[in-house]
Structures are given as structure tokens and as C-alpha cells.
N, C-alpha and C positions, 0 to 999 in steps of 0.2 A: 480456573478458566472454564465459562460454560461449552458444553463438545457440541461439535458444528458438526453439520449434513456438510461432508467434503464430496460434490457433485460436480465441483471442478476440479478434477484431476490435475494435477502439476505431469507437465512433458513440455518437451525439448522440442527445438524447433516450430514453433506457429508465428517468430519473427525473430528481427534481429538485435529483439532488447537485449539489454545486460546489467545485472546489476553487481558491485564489488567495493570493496571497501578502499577509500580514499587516504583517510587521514584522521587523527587523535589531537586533539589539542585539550590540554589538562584546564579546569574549569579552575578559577580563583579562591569559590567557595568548597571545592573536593572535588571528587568527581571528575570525568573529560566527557568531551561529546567528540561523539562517532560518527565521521561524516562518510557517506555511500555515497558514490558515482553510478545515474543512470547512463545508459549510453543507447546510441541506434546506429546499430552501423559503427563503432567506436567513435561518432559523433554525439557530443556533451548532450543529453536532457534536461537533467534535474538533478540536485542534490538530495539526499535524505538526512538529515540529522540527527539523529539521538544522544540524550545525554543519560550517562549511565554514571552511579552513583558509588565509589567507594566505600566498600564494607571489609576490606581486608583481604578479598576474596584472588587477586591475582590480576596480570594483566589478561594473561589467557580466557581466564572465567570473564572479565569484562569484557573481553571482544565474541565469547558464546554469547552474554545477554544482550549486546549491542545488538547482533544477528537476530537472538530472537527476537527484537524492538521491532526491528527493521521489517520481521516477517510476520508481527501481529500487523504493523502498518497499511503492508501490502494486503494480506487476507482481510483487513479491515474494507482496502479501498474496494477489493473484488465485489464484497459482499455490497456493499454502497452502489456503484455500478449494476447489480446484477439485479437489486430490489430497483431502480430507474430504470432498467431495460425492459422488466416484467411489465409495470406501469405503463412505459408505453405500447408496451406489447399489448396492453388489453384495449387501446385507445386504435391500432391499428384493426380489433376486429367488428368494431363498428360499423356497420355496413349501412344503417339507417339517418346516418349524420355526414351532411357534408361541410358543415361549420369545423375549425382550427378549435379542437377545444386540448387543446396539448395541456401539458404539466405546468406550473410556472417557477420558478427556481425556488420556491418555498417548499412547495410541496414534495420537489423528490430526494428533496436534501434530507 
């Protein structure tokens, strides 16, 4: 895995998400998928899923790489989010434009 600029620091309390593991349900072809409970407020968001692959390796070791799935996910989404906020962040110091020349969903994806 290529090593990342961690410039966002992981800490506690900036709201009242939460994320925790839900439920295992064993896959047909091998394997289960690991499903995570977002919450806000202990009110439902979203689901996360991951299917994780048996290799012999245990249930325990399956629900370690489930977690780390679920946390390349997330540092995925940070990162995705944080190159969209840059972009508009340079469209906000435009001072010579009064035209809407925003992102449009291709671009900041």
C-alpha cells in the first residue's frame, strides 16, 4: 500500500457519528460479507459492506481484515472529499469572476 500524508489526524468527538460492526452473513461461493452500521446519534445512516475471502485464516483474522476494508474505505472517502474541497477552495479565491464557474460532477469525482 502506497504511505499517505496523514494530515488528518483521527480524534474523538468532532460529532456524533459511529461506526461498528453489524452482521456476517457467509457468501455461497466462500467467503461472508461484513456488514458495518453507520450511525448519528444512534440513528441509522448507512450501511458499509465488505466481503472478505476465506483462506483458512480464522474468524478472528476475518473480522481484523473486514476492519481494515472498512478503513481503506473510509481514508479512501476522506481523501476523495478533501481533493473536492481543495478544488473548490481555489474557485472560492477568484476575486476577478463573478460568473458560477463551479466543478460539475465529472470533474471532482
Amino acid at each position: 500500500m502506497p504511505e499517505v500524508e496523514d494530515r488528518l489526524k483521527p480524534r474523538d468527538g468532532l460529532n456524533n457519528y459511529s461506526i461498528a460492526f453489524a452482521r456476517m452473513q457467509s457468501q455461497a461461493r466462500g467467503g461472508a460479507e461484513f456488514v458495518f452500521n453507520v450511525t448519528d446519534s444512534m440513528q441509522p445512516v448507512s450501511e458499509l459492506c465488505v466481503l472478505i475471502q476465506f483462506r483458512g485464516q480464522g474468524l478472528d483474522q476475518m473480522m481484523v481484515e473486514a476492519h481494515d476494508s472498512v478503513i481503506d474505505i473510509l481514508r479512501q472517502l476522506i481523501f476523495r472529499a478533501d481533493k473536492s474541497r481543495a478544488n473548490y477552495e481555489k474557485f472560492t479565491r477568484r476575486t476577478n469572476s463573478n460568473a458560477d464557474e463551479g466543478l460539475n460532477e465529472v470533474e471532482f469525482l
